[in-house]
MOPAC internal coordinates of N, CA, C and O (Angstrom, degrees):
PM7 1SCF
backbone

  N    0.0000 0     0.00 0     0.00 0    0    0    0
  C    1.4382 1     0.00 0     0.00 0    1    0    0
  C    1.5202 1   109.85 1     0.00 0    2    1    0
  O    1.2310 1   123.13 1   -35.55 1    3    2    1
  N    1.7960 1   111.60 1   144.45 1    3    2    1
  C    1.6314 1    92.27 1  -176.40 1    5    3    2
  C    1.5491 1    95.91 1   -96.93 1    6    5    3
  O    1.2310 1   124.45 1    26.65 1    7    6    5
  N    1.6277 1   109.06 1  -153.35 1    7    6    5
  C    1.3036 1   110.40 1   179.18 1    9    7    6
  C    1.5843 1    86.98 1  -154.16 1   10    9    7
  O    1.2310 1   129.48 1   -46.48 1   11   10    9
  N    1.7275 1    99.33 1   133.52 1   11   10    9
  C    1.6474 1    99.02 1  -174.55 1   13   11   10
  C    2.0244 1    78.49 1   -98.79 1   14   13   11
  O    1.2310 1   131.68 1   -24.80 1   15   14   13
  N    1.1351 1    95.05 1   155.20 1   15   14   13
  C    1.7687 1   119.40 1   164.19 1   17   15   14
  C    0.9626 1   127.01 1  -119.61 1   18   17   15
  O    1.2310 1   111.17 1   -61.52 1   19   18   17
  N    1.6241 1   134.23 1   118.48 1   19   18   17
  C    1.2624 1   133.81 1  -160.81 1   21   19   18
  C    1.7302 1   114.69 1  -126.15 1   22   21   19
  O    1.2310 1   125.28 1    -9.50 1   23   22   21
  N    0.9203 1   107.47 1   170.50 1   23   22   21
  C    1.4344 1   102.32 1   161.33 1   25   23   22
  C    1.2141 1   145.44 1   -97.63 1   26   25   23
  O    1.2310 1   112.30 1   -90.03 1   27   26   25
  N    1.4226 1   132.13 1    89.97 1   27   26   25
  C    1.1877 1   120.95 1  -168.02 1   29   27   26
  C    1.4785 1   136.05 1  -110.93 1   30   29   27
  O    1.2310 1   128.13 1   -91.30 1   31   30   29
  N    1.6666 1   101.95 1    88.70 1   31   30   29
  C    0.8156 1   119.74 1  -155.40 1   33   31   30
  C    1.8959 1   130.79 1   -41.48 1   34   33   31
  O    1.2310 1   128.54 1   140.54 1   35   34   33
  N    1.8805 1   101.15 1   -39.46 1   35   34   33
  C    1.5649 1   111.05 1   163.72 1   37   35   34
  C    1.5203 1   117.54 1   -45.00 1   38   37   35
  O    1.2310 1   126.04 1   168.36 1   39   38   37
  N    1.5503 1   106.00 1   -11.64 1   39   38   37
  C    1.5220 1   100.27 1   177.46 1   41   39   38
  C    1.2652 1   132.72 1  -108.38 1   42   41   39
  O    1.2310 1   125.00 1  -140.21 1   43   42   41
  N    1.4661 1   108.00 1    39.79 1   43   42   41
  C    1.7002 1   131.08 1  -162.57 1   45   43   42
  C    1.3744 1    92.65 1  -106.93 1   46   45   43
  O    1.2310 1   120.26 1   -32.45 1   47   46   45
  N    1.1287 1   117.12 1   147.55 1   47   46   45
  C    1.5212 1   133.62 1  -164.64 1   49   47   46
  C    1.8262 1    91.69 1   -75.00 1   50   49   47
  O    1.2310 1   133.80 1   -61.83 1   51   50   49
  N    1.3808 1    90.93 1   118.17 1   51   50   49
  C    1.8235 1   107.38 1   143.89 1   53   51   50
  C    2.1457 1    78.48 1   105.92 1   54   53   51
  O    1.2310 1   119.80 1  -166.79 1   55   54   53
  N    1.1333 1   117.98 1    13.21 1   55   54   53
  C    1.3199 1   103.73 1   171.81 1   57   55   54
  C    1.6392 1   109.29 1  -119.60 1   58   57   55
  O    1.2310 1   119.07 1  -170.04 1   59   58   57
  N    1.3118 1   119.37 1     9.96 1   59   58   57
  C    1.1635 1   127.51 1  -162.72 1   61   59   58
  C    1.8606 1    84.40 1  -114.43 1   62   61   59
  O    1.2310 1   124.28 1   -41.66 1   63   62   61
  N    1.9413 1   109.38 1   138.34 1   63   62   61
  C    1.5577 1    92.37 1   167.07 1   65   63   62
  C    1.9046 1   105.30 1   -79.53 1   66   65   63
  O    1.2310 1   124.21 1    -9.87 1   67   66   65
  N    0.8310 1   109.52 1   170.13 1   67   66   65
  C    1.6006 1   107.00 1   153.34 1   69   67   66
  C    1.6696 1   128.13 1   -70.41 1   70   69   67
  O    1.2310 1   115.61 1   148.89 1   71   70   69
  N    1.0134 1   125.94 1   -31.11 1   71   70   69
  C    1.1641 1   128.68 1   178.78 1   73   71   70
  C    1.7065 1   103.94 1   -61.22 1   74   73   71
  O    1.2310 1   128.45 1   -11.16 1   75   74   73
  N    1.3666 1   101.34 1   168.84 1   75   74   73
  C    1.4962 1   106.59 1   176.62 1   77   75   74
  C    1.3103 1   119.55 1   -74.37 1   78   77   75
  O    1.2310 1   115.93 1   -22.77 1   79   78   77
  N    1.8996 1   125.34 1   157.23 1   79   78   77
  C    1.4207 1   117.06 1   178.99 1   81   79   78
  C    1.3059 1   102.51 1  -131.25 1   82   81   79
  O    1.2310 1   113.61 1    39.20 1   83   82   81
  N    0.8862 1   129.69 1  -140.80 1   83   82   81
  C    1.7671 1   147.14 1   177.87 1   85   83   82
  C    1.1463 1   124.24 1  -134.58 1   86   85   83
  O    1.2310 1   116.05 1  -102.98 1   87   86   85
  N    1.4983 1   125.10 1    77.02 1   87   86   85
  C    1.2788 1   124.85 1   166.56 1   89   87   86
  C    1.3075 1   141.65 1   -68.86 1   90   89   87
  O    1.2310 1   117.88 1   -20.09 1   91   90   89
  N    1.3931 1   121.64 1   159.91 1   91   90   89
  C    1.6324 1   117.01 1  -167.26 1   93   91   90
  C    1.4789 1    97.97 1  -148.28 1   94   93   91
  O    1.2310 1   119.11 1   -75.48 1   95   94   93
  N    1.4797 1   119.31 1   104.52 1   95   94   93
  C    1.4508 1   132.18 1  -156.20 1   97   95   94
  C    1.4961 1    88.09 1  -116.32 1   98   97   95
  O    1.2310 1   124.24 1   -50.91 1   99   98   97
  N    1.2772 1   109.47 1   129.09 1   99   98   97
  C    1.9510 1   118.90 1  -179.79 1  101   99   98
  C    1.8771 1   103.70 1  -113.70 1  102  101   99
  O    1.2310 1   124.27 1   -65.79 1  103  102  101
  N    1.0881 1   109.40 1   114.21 1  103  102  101
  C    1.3216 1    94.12 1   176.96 1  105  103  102
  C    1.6846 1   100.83 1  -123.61 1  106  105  103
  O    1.2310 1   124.05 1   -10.54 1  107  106  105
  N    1.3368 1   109.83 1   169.46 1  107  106  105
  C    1.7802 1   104.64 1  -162.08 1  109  107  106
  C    1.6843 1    96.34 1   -91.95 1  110  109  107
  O    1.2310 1   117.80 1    -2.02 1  111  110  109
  N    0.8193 1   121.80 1   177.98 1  111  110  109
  C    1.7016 1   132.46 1  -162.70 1  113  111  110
  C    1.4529 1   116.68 1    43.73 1  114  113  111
  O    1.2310 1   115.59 1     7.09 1  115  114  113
  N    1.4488 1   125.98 1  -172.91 1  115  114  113
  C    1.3855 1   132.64 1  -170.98 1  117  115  114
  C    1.2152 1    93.10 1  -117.29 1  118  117  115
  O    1.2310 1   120.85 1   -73.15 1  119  118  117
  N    1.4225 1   115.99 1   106.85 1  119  118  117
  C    1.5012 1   117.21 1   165.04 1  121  119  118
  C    1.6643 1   116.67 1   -85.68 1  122  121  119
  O    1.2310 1   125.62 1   -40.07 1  123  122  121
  N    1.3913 1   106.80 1   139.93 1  123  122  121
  C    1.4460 1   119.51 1  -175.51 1  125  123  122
  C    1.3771 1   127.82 1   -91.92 1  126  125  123
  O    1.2310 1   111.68 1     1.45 1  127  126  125
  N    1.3892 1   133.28 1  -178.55 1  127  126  125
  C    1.2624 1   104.11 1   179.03 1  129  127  126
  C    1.2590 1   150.08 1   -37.28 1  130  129  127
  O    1.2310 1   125.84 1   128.77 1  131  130  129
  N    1.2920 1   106.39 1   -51.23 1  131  130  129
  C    1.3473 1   139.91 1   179.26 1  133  131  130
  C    1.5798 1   108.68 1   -34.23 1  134  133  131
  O    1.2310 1   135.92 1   116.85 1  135  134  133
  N    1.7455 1    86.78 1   -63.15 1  135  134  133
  C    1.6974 1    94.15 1   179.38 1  137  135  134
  C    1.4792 1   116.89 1   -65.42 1  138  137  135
  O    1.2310 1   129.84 1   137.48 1  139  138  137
  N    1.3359 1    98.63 1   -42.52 1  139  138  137
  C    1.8169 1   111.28 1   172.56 1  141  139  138
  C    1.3043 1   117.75 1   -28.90 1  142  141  139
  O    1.2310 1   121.70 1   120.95 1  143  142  141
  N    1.3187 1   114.35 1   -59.05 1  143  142  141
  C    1.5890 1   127.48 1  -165.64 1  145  143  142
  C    1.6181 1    96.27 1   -68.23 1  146  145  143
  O    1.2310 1   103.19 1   163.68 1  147  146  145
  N    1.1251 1   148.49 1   -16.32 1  147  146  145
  C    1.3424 1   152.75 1   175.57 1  149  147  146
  C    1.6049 1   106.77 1   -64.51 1  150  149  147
  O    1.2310 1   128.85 1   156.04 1  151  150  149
  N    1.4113 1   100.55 1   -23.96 1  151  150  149
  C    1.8979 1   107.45 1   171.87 1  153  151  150
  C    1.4919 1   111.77 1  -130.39 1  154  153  151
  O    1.2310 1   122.79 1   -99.59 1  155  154  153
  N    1.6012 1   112.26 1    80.41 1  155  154  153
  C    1.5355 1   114.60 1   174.86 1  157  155  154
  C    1.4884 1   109.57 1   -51.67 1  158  157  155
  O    1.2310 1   128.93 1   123.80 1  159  158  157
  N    1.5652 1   100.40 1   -56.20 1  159  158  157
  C    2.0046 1   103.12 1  -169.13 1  161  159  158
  C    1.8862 1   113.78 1   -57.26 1  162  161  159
  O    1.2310 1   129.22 1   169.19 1  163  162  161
  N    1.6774 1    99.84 1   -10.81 1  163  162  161
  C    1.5895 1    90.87 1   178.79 1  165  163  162
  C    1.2905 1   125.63 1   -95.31 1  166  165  163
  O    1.2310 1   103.00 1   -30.56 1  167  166  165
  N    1.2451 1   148.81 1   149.44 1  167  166  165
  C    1.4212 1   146.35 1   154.53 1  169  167  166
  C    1.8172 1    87.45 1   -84.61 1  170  169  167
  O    1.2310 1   137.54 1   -32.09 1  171  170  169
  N    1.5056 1    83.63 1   147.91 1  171  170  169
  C    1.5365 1   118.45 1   168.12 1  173  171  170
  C    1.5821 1   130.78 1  -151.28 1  174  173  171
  O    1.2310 1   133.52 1   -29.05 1  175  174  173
  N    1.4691 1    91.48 1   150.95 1  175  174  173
  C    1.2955 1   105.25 1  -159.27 1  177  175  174
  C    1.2693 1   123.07 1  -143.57 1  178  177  175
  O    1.2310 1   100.65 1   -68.33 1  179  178  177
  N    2.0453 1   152.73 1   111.67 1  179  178  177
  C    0.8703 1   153.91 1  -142.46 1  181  179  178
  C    1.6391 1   101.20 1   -68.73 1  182  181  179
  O    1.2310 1   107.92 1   -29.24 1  183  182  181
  N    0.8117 1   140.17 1   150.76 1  183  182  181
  C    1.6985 1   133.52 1   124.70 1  185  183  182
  C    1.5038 1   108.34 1  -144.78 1  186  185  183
  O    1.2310 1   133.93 1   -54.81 1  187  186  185
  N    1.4167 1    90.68 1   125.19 1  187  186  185
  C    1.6896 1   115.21 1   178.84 1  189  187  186
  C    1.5340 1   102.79 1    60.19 1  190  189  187
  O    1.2310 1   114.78 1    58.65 1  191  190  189
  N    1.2029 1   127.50 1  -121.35 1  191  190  189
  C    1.2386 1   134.32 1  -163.19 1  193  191  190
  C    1.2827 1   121.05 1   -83.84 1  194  193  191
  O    1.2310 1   124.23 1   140.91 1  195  194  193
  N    1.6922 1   109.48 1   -39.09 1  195  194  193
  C    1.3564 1   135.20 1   177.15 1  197  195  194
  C    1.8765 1   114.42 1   -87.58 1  198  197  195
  O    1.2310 1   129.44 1   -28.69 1  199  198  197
  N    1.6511 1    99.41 1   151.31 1  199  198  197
  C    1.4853 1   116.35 1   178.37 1  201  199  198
  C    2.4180 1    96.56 1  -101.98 1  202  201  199
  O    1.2310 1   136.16 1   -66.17 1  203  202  201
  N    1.3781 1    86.33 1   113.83 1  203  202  201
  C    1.9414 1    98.09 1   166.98 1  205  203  202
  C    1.7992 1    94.24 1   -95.73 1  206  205  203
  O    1.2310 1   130.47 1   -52.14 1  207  206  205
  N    1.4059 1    97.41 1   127.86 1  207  206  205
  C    1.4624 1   114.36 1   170.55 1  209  207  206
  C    1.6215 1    92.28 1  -114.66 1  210  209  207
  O    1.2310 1   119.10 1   -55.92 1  211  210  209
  N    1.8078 1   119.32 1   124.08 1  211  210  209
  C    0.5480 1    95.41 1   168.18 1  213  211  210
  C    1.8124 1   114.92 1  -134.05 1  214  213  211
  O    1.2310 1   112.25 1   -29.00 1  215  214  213
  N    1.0370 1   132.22 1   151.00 1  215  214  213
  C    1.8764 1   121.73 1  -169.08 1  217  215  214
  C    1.7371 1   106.10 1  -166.54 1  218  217  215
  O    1.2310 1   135.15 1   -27.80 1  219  218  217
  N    1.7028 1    88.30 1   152.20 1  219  218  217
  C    1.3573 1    87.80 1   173.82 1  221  219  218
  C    1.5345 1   120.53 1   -86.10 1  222  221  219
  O    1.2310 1   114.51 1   -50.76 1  223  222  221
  N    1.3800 1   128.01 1   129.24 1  223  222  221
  C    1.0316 1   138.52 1  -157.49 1  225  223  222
  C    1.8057 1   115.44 1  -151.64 1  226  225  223
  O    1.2310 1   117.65 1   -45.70 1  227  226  225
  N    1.7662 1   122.08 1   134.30 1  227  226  225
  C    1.4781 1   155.53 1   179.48 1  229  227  226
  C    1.7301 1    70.09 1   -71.06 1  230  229  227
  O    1.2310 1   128.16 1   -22.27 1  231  230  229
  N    1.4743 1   101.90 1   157.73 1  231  230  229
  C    1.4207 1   158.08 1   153.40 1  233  231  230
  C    1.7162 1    94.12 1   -35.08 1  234  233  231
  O    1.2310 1   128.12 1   103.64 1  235  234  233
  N    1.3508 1   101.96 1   -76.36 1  235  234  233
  C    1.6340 1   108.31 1   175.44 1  237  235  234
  C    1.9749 1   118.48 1   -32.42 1  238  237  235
  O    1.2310 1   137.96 1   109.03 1  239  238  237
  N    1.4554 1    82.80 1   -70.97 1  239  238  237
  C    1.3426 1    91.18 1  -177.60 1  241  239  238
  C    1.7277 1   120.91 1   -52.70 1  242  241  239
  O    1.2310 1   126.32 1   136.70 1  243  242  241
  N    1.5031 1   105.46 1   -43.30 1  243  242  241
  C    1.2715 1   116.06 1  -168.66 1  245  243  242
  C    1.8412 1   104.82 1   -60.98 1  246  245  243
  O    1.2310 1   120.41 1   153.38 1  247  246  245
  N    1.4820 1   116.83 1   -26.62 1  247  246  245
  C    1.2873 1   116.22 1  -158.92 1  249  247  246
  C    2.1567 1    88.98 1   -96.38 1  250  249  247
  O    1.2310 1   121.43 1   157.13 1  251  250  249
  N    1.4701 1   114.88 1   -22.87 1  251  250  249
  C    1.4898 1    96.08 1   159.62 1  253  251  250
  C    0.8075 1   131.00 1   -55.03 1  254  253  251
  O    1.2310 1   126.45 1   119.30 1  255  254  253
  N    1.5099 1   105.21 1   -60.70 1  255  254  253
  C    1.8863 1   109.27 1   166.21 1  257  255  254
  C    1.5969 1   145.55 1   -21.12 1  258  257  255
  O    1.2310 1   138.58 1   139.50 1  259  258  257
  N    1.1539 1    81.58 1   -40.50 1  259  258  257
  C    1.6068 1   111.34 1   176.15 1  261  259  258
  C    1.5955 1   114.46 1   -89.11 1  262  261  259
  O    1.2310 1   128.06 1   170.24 1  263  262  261
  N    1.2942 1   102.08 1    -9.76 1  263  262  261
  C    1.5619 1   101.64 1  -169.03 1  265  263  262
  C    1.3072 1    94.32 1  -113.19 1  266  265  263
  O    1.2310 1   116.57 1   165.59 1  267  266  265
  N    1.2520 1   124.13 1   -14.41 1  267  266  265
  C    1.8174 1   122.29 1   169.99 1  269  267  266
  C    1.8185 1    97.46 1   -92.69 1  270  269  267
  O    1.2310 1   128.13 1  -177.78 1  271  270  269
  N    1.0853 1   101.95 1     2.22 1  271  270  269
  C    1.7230 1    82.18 1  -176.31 1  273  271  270
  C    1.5643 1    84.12 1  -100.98 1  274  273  271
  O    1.2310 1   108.16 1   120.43 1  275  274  273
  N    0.8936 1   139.72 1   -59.57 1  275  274  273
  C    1.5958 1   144.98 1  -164.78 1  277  275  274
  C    2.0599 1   100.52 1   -54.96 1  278  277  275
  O    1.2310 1   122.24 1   137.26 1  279  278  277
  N    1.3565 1   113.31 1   -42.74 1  279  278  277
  C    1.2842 1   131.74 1   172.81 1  281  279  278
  C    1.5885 1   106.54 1   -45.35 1  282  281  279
  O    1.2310 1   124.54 1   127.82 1  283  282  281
  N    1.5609 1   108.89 1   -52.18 1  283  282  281
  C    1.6405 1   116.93 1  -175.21 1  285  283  282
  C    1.0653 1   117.39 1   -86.35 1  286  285  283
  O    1.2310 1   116.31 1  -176.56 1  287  286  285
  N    1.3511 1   124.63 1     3.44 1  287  286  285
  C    1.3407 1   137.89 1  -166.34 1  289  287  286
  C    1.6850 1   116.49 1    50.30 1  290  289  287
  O    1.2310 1   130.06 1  -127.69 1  291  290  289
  N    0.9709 1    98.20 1    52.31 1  291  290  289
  C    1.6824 1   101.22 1   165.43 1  293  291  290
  C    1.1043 1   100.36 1   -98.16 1  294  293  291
  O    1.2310 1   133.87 1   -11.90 1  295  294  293
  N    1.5301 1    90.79 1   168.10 1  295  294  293
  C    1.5097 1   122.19 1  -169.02 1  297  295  294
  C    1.4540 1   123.54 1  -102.57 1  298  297  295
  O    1.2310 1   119.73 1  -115.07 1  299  298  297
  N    1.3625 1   118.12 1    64.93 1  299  298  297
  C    1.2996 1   128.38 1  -159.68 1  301  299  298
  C    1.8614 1   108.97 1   -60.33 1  302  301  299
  O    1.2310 1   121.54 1   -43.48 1  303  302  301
  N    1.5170 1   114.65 1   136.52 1  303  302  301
  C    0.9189 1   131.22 1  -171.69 1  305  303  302
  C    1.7233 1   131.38 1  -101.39 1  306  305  303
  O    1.2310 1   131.86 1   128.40 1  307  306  305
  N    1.7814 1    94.71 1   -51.60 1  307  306  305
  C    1.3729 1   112.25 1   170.35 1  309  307  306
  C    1.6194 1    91.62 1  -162.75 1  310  309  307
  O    1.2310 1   134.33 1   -20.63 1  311  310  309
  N    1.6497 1    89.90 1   159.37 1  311  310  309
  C    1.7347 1   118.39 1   169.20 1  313  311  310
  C    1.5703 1   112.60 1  -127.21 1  314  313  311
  O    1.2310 1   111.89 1   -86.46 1  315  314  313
  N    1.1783 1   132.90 1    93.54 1  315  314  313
  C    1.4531 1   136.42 1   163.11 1  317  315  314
  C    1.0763 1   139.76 1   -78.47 1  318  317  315
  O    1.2310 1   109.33 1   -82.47 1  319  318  317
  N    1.3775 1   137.60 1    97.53 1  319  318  317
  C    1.7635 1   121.88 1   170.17 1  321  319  318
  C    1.3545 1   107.71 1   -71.60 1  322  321  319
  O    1.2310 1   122.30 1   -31.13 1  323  322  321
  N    1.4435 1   113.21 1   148.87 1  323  322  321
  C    1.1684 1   162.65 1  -178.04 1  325  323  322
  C    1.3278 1   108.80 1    57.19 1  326  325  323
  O    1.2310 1   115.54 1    44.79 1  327  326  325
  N    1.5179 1   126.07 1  -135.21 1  327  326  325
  C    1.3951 1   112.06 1  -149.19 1  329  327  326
  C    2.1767 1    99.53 1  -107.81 1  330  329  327
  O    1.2310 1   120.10 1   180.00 1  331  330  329

């Protein structure tokens, strides 16, 4: 699987608040339990091809998330704050 890399700029130090936000993590295929349980703090949910994890989540947390998805080799798609 590849991994596209982007820039995201809201995530440059001192532009992020600290408090928690609402993320919406798209990754490509339907991940199943197995993989699921790798994100307790997220709810998830299929649409079409892709699995949306989505939870409220700190700076901290948000950059684990992302580092267990890259860890499992998924195929990350998009990262969204808020709803």
């Amino acid at each position: 699987m590849s991994v596209m890399w982007a820039h995201l700029s809201w995530l440059n130090a001192g532009s992020m608040s600290p408090a928690p936000a609402l993320f919406t993590i798209r990754v490509d295929g339907h991940l199943g339990p197995a993989l699921l349980s790798a994100f307790p703090a997220m709810a998830a949910r299929h649409e079409g091809t892709c699995t949306l994890l989505t939870g409220l989540l700190d700076q901290s947390a948000l950059f684990g998330v992302l580092a267990e998805v890259e860890a499992l080799g998924l195929c990350l798609l998009e990262v969204r704050r808020g709803t």
